[in-house]
N, C-alpha and C positions, 0 to 999 in steps of 0.2 A: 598387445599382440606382437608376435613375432614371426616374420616371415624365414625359414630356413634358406639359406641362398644355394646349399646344395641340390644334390638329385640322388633318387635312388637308381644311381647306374655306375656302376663300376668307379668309372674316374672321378666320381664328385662326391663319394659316399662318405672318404676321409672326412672333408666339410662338414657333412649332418653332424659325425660325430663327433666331433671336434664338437659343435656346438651342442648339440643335445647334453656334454661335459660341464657347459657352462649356465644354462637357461634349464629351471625344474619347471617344468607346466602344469597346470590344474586341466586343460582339457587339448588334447593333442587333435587335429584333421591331419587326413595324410590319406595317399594310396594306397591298396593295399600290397603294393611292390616292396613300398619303404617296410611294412612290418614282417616281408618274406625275409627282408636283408636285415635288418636289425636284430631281429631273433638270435640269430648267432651271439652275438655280440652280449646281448642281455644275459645268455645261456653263462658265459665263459666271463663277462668282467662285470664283477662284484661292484666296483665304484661307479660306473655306467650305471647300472641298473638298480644303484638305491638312488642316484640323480635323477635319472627316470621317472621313477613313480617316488619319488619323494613328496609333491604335493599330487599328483595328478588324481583325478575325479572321473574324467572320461575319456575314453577311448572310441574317434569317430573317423571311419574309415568310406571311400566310395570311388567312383570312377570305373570300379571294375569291381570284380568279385574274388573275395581271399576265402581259401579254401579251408574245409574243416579242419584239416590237420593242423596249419598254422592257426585259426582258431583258437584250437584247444591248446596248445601250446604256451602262446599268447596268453592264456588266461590263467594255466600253470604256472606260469613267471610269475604272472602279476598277483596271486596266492599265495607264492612262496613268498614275495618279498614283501607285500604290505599283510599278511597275514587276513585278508578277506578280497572276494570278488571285486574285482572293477566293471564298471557299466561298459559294457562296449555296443555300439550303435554304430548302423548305416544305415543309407535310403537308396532313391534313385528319383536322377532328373535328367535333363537335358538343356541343352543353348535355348532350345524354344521353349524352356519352362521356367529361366529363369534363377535358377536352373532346380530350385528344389520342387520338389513335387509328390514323392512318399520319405517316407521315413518309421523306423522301427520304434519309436520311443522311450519311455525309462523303464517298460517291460523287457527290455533285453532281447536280442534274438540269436541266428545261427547260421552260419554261412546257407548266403543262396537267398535268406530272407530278405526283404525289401522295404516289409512295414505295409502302412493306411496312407492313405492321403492326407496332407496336411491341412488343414484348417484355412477353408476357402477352397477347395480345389476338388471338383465334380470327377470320379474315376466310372469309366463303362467299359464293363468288359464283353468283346466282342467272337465270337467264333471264328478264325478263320483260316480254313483248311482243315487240318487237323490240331490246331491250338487254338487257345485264348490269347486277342491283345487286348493290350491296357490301353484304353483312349481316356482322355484328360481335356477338363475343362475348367477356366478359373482367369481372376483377375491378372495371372504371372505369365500367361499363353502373349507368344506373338501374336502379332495380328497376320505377319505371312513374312515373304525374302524381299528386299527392296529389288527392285526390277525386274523378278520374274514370279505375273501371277499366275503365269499356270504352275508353276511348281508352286505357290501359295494356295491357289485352290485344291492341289491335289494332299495336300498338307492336314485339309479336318474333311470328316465327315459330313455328311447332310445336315446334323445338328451340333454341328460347330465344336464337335469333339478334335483335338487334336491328334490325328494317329501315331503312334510312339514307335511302329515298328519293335515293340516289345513283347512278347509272351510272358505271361503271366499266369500262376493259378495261386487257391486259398492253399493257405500253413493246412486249414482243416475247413472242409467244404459245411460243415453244418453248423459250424460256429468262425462267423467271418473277421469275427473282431480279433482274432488272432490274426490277419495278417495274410499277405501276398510273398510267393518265393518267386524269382524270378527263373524262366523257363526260355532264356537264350532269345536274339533276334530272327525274326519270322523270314528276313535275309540270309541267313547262315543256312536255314535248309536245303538240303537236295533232292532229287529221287533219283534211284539208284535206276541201270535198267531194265531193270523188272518193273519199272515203277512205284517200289516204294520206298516213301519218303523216310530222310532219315531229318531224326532230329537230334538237331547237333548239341543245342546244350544240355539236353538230359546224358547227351553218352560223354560231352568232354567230362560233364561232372563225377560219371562213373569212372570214368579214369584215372582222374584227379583222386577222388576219393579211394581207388584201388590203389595206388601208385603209391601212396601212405606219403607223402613227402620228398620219395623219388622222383616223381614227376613234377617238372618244374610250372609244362604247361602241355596243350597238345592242339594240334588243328587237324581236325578232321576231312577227309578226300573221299572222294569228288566225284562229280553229276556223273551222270551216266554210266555209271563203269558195274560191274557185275556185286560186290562188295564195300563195305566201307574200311576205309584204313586210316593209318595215320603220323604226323609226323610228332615227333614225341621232343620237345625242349627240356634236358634233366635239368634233375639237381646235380651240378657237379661234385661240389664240397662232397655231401653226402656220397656220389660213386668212389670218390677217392679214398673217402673214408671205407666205405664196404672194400676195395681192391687192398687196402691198408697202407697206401702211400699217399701222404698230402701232395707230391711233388709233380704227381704224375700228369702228364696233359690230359685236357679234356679226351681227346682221340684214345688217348694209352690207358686212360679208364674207363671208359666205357667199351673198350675191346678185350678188359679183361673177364674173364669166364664166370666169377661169382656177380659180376655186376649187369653181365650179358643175363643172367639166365636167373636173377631175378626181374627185369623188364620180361621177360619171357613169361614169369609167372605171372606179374600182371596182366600180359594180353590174354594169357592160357585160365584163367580165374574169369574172366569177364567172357571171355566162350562160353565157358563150362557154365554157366550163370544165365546168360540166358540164349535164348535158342534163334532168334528171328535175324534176319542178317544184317536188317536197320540196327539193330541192339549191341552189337559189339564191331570189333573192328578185327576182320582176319588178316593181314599184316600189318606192320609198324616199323619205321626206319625210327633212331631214335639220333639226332643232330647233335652233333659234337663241334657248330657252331652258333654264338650264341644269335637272339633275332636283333635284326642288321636295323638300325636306326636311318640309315640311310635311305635304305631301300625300302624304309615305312612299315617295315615288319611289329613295332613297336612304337604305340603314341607315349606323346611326355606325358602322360598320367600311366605312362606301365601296362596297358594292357596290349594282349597281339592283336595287330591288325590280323583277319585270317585269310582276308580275300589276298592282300600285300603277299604273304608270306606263300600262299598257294602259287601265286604268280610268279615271284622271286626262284621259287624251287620245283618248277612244273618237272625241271629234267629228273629227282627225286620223287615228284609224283609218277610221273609216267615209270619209275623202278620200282614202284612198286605192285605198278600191275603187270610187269613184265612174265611172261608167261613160266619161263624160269627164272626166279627168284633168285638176286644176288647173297653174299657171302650176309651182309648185314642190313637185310630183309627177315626182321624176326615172324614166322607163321604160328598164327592161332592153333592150338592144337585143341579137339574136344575130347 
């Protein structure tokens, strides 16, 4: 086994590849941060990328959720260059699980998927509000927090389900051996004030999935306000590429006019798309800095904190419901 001593963050990324130059692996675990950033790489250098998948067998990703676009990409590389499919796998767990607790298996699955429960491990799924959580029980469960039981009690159910704070539903509700997709934390919701609720990771995912690979990530705002909106983390390579200068700062590409106004088309496609005002987002600032480690916007496993980042950038949130909308306040159009 080999532990990578880099990171997938800017400063430490030389490192992976430097090593990943040196060590071929038969089954890779990783974030799916590290395969947004690799990607490039594999795309553009030939001797990387037959070291790469020179032995490897599988491809096993978690922590967070990698989106289809990189996905399919990812599996385009890994076609081109061993001339068939590679297995790629994820699941999900937690600290209190031990942390495994589903997982997709050698059926293969699709970004968003999650898998079955692993062998030993009782899943119930429960209504609540307007979603399904996934409550879990099994030999891998804490038994609670060392010295606080009332957060231990509040932690399982009346029948000793562990609450996961996760939403979940079936790949296909009439045939369940297919599989669970995950459906965001039952924490991230809001209601807007109209009162209806939005729910956050069905529309980051629409995003995600609209934004084609322009979109790096998105955190969606905020309780009580009239609308939902959002704050947009690009891809930069990609806007520098669309404006047709690598040189450019992130600011000087993303203010340029062909890179403005396709983020434009994404918000204005997801309008047009669907109609309810939980379902899209009618503005979007789109952040030409990247999220701040500091300030907890991002965990070392890569994914955004959303509360962190809503926090970090209220003065940004409150611009975007300002009654007059500034110069780079992009508006939904239907």
């Amino acid at each position: 086994m080999y532990i990578d001593d880099g990171k997938p963050v800017a400063a430490l990324f030389d490192r992976t590849l430097r090593n990943l130059r040196e060590i071929a692996c038969t089954n890779h675990f990783t974030v799916p941060r590290f395969y947004e950033m690799l990607l490039p790489h594999l795309q553009r250098d030939a001797a990387l990328r037959e070291m790469f998948f020179r032995r490897l067998n599988l491809i096993f990703y978690a922590a967070a959720g990698l989106g289809q676009r990189f996905w399919d990409q990812l599996r385009e590389v890994a076609v081109a260059e061993c001339g068939e499919e590679l297995l790629i796998m994820t699941g999900m767990g937690a600290t209190e699980t031990a942390p495994f607790l589903l997982c997709t298996g050698p059926r293969g699955a699709f970004a968003g998927m999650i898998g079955l429960p692993v062998p030993g491990v009782e899943l119930k799924l429960v209504p609540v509000g307007e979603k399904i959580e996934g409550r879990v029980r099994g030999p891998n469960m804490t038994p609670g927090y060392l010295g606080e039981p009332a957060l231990s009690r509040n932690a399982f159910d009346t029948e000793g389900f562990y609450c996961t704070g996760d939403a979940m539903s079936f790949v296909n509700a009439s045939d369940p051996d297919q599989g669970l997709v995950f459906e965001g934390r039952l924490a991230e919701d809001f209601k807007l004030s109209s009162g209806t609720w939005v729910s956050v990771g069905p529309l980051r995912a629409r995003i995600l999935a609209q934004g084609a690979g322009l979109v790096q990530d998105v955190v969606i705002a905020a309780p009580d306000r009239p609308y939902a909106a959002a704050l947009i983390f690009p891809n930069v390579s990609l806007c520098r590429e669309i404006a047709g200068s690598p040189d450019l700062t992130p600011a000087a590409a993303l203010g340029h006019p062909d890179v403005r106004a396709r983020f434009a088309s994404v918000i204005d496609t997801l309008a047009a798309q669907n109609t309810g005002t939980s379902t899209f987002v009618a503005r979007a600032i789109v952040l030409d800095e990247p999220p701040s480690s500091a300030a907890r916007e991002i965990t070392d496993k890569g994914s955004i904190n959303m509360k962190a980042v809503l926090q970090h950038r209220c003065a940004l949130v409150d611009e975007l419901y300002e009654t007059t909308p500034s110069p780079r306040v992009i508006l939904a159009r239907r």
